[in-house]
Kinemage of the C-alpha trace (Angstrom):
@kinemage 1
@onewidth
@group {chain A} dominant
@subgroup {mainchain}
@vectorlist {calphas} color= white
{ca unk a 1} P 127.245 96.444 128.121
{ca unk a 2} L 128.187 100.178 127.947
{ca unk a 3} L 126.043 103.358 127.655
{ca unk a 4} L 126.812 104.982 123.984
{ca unk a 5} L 127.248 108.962 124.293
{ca unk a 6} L 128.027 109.708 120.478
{ca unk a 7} L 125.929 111.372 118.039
{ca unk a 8} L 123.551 110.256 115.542
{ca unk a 9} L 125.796 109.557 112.800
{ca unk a 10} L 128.488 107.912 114.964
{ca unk a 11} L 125.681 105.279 116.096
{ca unk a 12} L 124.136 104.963 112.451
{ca unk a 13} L 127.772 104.516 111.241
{ca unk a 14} L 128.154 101.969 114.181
{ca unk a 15} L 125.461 100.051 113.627
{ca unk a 16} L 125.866 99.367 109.972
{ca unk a 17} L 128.627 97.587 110.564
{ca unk a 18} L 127.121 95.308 112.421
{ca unk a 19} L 125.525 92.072 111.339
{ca unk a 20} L 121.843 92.377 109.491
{ca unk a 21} L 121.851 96.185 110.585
{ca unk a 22} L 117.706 97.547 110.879
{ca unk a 23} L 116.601 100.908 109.996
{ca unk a 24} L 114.334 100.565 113.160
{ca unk a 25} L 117.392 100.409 115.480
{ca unk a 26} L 118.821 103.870 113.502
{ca unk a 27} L 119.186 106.579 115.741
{ca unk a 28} L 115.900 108.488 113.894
{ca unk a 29} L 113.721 106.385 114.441
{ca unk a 30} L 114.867 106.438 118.695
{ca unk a 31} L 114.039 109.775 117.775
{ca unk a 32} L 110.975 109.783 116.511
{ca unk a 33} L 109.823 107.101 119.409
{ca unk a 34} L 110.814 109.498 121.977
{ca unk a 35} L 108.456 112.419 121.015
{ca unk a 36} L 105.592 109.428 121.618
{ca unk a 37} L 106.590 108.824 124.906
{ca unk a 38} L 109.165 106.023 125.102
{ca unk a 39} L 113.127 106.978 126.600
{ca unk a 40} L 115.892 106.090 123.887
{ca unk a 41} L 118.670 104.111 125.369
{ca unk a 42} L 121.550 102.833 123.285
{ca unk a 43} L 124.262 100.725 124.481
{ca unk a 44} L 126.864 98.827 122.746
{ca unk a 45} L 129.136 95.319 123.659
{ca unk a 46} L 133.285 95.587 123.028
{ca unk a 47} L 135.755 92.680 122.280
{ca unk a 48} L 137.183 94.043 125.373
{ca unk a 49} L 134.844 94.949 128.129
{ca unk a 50} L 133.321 91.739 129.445
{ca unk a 51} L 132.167 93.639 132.484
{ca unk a 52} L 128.578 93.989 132.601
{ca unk a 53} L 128.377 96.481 135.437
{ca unk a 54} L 127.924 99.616 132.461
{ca unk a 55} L 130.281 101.210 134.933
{ca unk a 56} L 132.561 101.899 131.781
{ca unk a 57} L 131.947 105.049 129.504
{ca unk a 58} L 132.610 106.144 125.784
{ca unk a 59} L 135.626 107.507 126.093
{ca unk a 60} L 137.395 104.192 126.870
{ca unk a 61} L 135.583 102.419 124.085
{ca unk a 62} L 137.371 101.968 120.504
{ca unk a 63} L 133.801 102.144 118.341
{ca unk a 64} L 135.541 99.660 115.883
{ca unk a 65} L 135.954 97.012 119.112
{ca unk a 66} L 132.503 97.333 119.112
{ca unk a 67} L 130.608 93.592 117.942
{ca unk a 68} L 127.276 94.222 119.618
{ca unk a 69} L 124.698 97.140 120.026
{ca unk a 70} L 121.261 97.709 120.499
{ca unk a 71} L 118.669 100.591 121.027
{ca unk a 72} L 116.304 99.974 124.171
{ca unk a 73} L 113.281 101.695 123.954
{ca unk a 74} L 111.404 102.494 127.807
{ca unk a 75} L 108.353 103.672 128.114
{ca unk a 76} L 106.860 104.123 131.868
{ca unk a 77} L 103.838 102.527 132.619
{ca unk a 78} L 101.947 104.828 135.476
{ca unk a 79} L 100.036 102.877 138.086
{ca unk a 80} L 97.636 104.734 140.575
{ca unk a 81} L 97.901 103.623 143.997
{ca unk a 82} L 101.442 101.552 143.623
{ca unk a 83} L 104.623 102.701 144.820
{ca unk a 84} L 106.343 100.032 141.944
{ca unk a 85} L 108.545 101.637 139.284
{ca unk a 86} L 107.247 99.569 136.653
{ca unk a 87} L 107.803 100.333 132.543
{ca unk a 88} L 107.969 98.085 129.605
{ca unk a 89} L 111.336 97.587 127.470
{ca unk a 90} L 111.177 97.493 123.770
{ca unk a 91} L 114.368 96.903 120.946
{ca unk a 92} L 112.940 96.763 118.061
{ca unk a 93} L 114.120 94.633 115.334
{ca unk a 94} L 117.160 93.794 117.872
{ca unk a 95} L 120.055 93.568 119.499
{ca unk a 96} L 122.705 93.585 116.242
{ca unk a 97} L 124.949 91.024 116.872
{ca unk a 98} L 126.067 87.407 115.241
{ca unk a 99} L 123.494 85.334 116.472
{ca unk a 100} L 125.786 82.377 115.457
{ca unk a 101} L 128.308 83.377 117.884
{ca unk a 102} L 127.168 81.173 121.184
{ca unk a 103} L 129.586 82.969 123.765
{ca unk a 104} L 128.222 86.295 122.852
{ca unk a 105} L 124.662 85.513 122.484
{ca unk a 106} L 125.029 84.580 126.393
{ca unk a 107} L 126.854 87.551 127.081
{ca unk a 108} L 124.117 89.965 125.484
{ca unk a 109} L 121.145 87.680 126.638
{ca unk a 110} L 122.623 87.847 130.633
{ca unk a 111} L 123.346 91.784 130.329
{ca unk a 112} L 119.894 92.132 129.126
{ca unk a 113} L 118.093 90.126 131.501
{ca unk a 114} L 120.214 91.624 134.009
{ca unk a 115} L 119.071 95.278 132.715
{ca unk a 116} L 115.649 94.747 132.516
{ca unk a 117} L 115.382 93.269 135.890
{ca unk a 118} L 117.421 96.445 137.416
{ca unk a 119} L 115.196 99.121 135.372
{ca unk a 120} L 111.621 97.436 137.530
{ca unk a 121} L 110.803 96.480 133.734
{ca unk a 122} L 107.507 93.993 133.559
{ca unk a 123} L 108.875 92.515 130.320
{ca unk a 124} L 111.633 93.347 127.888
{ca unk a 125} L 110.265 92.216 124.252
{ca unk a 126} L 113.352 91.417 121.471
{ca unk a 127} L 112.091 90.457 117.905
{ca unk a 128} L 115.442 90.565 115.740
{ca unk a 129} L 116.052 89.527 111.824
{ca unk a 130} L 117.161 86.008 113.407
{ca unk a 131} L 116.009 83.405 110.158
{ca unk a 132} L 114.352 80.582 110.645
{ca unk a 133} L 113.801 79.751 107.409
{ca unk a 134} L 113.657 80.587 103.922
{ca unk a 135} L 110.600 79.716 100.883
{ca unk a 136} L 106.800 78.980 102.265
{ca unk a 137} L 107.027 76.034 104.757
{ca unk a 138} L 106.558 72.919 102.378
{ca unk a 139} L 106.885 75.014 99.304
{ca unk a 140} L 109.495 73.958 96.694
{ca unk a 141} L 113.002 75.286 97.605
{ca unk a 142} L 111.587 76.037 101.150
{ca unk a 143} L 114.761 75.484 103.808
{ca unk a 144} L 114.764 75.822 107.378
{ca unk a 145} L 118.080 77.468 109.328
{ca unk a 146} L 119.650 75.692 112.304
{ca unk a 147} L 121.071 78.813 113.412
{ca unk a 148} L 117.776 80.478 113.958
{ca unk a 149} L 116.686 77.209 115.283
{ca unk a 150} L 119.308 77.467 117.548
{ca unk a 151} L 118.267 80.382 119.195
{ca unk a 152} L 114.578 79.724 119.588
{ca unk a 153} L 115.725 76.471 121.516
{ca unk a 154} L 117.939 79.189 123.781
{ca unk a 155} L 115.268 81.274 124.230
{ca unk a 156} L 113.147 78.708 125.721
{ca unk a 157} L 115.445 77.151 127.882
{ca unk a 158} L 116.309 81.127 129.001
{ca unk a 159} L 112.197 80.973 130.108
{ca unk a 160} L 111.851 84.103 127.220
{ca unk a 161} L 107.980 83.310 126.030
{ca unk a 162} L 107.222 83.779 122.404
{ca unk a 163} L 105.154 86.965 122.565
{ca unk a 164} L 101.293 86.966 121.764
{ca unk a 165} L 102.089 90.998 120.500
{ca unk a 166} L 104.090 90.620 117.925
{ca unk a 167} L 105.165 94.641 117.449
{ca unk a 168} L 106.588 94.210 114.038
{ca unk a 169} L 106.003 91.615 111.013
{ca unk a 170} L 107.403 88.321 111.323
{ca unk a 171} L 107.583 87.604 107.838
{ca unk a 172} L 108.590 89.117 105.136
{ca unk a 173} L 109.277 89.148 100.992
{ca unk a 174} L 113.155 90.204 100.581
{ca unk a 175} L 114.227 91.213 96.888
{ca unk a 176} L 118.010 90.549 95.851
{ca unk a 177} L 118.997 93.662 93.672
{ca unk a 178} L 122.346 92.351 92.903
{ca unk a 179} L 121.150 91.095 89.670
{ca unk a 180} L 120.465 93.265 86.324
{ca unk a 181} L 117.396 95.229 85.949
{ca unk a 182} L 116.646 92.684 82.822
{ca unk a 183} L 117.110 89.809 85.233
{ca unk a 184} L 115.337 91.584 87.810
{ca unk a 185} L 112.146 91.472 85.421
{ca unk a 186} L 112.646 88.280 84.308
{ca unk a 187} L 112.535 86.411 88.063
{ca unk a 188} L 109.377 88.702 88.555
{ca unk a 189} L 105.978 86.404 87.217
{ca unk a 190} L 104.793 87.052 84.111
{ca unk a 191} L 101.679 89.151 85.293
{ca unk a 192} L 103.326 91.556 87.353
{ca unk a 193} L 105.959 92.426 84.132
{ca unk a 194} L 103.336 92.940 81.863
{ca unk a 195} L 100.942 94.943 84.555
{ca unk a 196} L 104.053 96.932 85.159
{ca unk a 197} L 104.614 97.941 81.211
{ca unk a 198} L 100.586 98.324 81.124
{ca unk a 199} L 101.126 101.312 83.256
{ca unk a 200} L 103.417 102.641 81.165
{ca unk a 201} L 101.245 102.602 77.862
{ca unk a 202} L 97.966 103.646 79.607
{ca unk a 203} L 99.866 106.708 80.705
{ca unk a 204} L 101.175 106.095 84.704
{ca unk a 205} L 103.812 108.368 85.359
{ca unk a 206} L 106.133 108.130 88.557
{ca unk a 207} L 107.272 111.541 90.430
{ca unk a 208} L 109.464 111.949 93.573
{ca unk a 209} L 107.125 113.804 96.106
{ca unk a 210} L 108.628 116.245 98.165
{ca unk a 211} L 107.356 118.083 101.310
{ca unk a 212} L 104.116 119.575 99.918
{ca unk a 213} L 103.219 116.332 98.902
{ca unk a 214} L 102.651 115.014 102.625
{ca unk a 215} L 99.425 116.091 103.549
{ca unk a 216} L 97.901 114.873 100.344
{ca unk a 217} L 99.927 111.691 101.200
{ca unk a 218} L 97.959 111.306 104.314
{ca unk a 219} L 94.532 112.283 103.414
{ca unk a 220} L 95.626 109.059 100.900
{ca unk a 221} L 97.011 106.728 103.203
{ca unk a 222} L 93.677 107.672 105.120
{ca unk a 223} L 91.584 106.675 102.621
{ca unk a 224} L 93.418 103.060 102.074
{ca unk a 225} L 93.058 102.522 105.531
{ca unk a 226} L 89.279 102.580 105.630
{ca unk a 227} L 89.299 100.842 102.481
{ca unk a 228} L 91.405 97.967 103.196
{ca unk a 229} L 89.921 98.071 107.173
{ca unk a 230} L 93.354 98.694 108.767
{ca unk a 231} L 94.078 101.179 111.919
{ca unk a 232} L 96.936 104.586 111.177
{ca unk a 233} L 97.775 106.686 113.936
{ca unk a 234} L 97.279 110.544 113.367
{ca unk a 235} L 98.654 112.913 110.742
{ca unk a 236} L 101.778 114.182 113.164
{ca unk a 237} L 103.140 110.637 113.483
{ca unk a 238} L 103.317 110.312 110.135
{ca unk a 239} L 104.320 113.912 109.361
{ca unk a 240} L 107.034 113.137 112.097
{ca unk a 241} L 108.570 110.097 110.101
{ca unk a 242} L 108.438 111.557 106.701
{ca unk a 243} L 109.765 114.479 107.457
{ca unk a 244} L 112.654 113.158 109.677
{ca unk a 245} L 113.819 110.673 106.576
{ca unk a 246} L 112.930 112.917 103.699
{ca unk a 247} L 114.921 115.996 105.082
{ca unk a 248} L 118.246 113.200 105.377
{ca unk a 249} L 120.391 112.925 102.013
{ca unk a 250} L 121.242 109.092 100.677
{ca unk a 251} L 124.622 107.616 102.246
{ca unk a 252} L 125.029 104.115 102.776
{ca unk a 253} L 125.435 104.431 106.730
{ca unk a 254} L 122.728 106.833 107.554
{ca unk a 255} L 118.706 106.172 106.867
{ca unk a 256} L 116.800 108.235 104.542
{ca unk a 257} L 113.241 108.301 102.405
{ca unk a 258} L 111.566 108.822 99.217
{ca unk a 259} L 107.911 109.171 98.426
{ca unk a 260} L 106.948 107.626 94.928
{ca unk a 261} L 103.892 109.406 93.910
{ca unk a 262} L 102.536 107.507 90.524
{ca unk a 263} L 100.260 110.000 88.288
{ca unk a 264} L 97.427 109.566 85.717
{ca unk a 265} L 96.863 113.002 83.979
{ca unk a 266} L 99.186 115.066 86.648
{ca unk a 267} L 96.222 113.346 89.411
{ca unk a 268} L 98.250 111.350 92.191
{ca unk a 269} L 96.363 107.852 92.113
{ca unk a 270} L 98.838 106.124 94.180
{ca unk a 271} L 102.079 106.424 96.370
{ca unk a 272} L 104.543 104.781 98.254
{ca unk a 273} L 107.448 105.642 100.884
{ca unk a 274} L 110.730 104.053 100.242
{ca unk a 275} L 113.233 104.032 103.084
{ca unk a 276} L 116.918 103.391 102.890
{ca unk a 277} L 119.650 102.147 105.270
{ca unk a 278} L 122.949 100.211 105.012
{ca unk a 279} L 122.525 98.853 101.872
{ca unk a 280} L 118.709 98.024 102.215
{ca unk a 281} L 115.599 99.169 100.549
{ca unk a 282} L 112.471 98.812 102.979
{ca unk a 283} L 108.924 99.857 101.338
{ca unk a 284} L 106.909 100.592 104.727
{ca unk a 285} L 103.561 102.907 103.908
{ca unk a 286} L 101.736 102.301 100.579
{ca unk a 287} L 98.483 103.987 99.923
{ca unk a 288} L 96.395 104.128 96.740
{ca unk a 289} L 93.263 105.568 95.353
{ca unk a 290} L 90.112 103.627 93.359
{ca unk a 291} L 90.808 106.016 90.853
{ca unk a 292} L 92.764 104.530 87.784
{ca unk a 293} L 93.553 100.982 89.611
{ca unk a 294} L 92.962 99.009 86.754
{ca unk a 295} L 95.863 100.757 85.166
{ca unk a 296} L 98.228 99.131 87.705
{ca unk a 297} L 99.802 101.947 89.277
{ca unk a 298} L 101.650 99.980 91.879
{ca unk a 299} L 103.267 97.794 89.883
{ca unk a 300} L 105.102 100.657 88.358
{ca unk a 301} L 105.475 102.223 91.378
{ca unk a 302} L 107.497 99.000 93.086
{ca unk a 303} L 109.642 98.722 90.089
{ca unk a 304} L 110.683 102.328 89.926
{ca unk a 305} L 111.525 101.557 93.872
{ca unk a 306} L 113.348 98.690 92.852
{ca unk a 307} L 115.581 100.741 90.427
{ca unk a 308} L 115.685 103.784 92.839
{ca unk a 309} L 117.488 101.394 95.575
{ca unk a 310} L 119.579 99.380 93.258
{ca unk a 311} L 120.711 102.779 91.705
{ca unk a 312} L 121.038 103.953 95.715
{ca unk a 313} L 123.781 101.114 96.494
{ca unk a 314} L 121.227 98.664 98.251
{ca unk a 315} L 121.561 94.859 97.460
{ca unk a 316} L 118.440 94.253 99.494
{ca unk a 317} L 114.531 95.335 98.346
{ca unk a 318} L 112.818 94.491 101.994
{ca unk a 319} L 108.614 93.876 100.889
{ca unk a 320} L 107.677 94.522 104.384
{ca unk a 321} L 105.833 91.808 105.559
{ca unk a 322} L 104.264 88.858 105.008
{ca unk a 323} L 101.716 86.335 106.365
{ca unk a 324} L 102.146 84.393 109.866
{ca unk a 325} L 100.248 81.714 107.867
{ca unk a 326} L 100.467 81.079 104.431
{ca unk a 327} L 97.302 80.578 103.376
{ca unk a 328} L 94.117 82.346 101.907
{ca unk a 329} L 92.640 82.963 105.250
{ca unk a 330} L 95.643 85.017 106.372
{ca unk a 331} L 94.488 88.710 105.806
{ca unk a 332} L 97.722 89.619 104.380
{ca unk a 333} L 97.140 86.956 101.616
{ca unk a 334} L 96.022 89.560 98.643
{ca unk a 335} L 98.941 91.621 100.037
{ca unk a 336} L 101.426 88.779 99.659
{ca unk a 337} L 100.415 87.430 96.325
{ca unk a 338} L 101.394 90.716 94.957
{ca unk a 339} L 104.537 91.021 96.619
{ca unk a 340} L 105.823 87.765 95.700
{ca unk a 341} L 104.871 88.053 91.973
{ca unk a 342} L 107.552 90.698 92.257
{ca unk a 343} L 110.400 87.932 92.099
{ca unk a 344} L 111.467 88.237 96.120
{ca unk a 345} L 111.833 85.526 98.655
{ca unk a 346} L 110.163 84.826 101.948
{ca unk a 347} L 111.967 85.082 105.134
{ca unk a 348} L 110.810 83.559 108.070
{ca unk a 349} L 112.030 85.319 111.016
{ca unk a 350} L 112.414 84.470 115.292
{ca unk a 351} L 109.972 86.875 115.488
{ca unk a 352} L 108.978 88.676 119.102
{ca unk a 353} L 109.827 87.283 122.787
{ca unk a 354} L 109.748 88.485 125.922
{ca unk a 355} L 111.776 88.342 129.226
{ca unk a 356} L 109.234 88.323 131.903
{ca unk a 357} L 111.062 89.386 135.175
{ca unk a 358} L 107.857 90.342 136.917
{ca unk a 359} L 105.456 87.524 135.686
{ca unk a 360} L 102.273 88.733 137.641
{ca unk a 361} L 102.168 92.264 136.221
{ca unk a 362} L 103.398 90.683 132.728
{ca unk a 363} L 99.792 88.124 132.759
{ca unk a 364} L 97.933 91.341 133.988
{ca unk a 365} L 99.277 93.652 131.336
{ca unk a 366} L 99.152 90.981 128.425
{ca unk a 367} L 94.849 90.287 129.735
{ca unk a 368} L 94.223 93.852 129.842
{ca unk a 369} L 96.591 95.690 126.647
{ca unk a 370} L 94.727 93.654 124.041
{ca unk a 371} L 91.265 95.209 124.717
{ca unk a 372} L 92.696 98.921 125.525
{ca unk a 373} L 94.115 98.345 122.512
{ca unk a 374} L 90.754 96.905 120.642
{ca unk a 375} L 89.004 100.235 122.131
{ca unk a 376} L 92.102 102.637 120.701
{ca unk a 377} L 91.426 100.716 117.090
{ca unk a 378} L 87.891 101.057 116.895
{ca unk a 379} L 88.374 105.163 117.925
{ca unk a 380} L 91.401 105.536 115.391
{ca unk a 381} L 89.320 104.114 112.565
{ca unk a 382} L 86.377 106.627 113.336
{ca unk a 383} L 88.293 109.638 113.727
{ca unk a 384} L 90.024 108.544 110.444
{ca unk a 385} L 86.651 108.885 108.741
{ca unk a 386} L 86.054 111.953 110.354
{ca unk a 387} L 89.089 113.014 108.722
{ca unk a 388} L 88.280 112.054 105.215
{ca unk a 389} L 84.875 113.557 105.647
């Protein structure tokens, strides 16, 4: 496990050549994080270097020994009257590595461990694209993945506890491009193809948005929030991200974005932000108005995506999430129906765990987080109104 020293291109480069590469393990996005308070700390795994020490340094690595890597995220975690250095550990959609490949699972799992025990850390929390299955559970075609299995089992016996904050989606609605666009319409149901040529004939145009278009953006994404009854952070985090991925041109080893604006008139009615990295297509932020919805403006809007990344070089379309349950009581439900009459498959994925090495402040910190962050909800919704009003 060695410290990387490169630049931001070297790591993106890097790191797309890894297995099931994430735009949330992109250098950018470490970025981003650190101007919120968390300490970007990238490290990579060589065929070589079994030492675990992270006494060696870049210059005696060969990037293309590389077969592991992974962007910790710190963030400290002050305590008033304690002399502990405590801080939590974060890798978001990580570490990149075969998962298959039993001897260096243990190897990254030990060094990890290892690390997070060194840094004081009261839990380091993984939640990587490991499958564990494919289809809705008991659906038709629905498999499950040994592999994926595999590595639960590991977990466990490691005494990693499957976390109760689950950071990102577990689930999600992947799209294979690799087919035609006639193909891709035909695998999509029958409602969404002819919502998505309704658009068309009541007059929905689609527009790449540039910079201007951002604080109109938010004021929308604002208004879907209160809507729909979902918590957004401020205008400068989202400012932050769209500006970061906008300002980056389209190559297949380094992240960018696009924001879809679809029109009724020259009147924005709806948008969406489409990011890109090593050959996937991830639709993260989607915000609408009431205005015009029965004209199906976001149908149009995920096609032209579709096209946009296809056209871009991705194979994948990545939805973005889908339900923990599968069921109408899920509140993604609504969400999911749509996604999935767009012709995609679920993934199930591992999901988030944690490595608990100090297990009294991890039971304190998992009792009291919840309700700090109940209380940060409830005051991000308000001042979100106050915003729109």
């Amino acid at each position: 496990m060695q410290p990387f020293a490169g630049n931001a291109a070297e790591w993106n480069t890097l790191i797309a050549g890894l297995p099931d590469p994430h735009l949330l393990q992109t250098w950018e996005w470490s970025q981003i994080k650190a101007r919120y308070g968390w300490e970007p700390m990238p490290f990579v795994w060589s065929k070589k270097s079994y030492r675990s020490d992270m006494s060696d340094s870049l210059d005696k690595l060969d990037l293309s020994d590389v077969i592991a890597a992974t962007m910790v995220l710190k963030r400290r975690i002050p305590v008033r009257g304690f002399a502990a250095r405590l801080n939590i550990l974060y890798i978001p959609k990580g570490p990149l590595m075969d998962w298959s490949d039993e001897l260096l699972r243990k190897r990254v799992l030990d060094d990890l461990q290892s690390f997070a025990k060194r840094q004081g850390a009261i839990f380091l929390k993984i939640d990587p694209d490991v499958v564990l299955g494919r289809g809705i559970p008991g659906g038709e075609g629905a498999v499950e993945d040994d592999g994926g299995q595999a590595v639960s089992s590991e977990l466990k016996h490691r005494g990693w506890r499957f976390s109760s904050d689950q950071i990102q989606f577990r689930n999600t609605v992947l799209i294979d491009l690799s087919p035609s666009e006639e193909e891709l319409l035909a695998l999509m149901k029958q409602k969404t193809r002819y919502n998505i040529r309704l658009a068309g004939k009541k007059g929905v145009t689609v527009r790449v948005g540039n910079l201007s278009d951002l604080p109109l953006l938010y004021k929308m994404y604002a208004g879907t929030s209160v809507r729909d009854g979902f918590a957004i952070r401020d205008e400068g985090y989202y400012q932050t991200v769209w500006q970061t991925f906008m300002a980056l041109s389209t190559v297949h080893s380094q992240p960018s974005a696009q924001s879809l604006i679809a029109e009724v008139e020259g009147e924005p009615v709806a948008a969406i932000f489409v990011f890109h990295f090593a050959g996937r297509g991830y639709y993260i932020y989607g915000m609408s108005r009431e205005a015009h919805r029965e004209k199906m403006p976001n149908h149009l809007l995920q096609w032209e995506a579709m096209q946009r990344a296809k056209a871009a070089g991705c194979s994948l379309y990545d939805l973005w999430g889908a339900p923990d349950e599968f069921n109408e009581n899920d509140p993604m439900w609504g969400v999911f129906r749509f996604k999935e009459g767009l012709g995609g498959q679920v993934v199930r994925t591992l999901g988030a765990w944690d490595y608990t090495p100090k297990p009294l402040w991890y039971k304190m910190y998992s009792e009291v987080i919840p309700r700090v962050l109940d209380v940060m909800r409830s005051r991000g919704k308000a001042r979100t109104q106050q915003v729109l009003d």
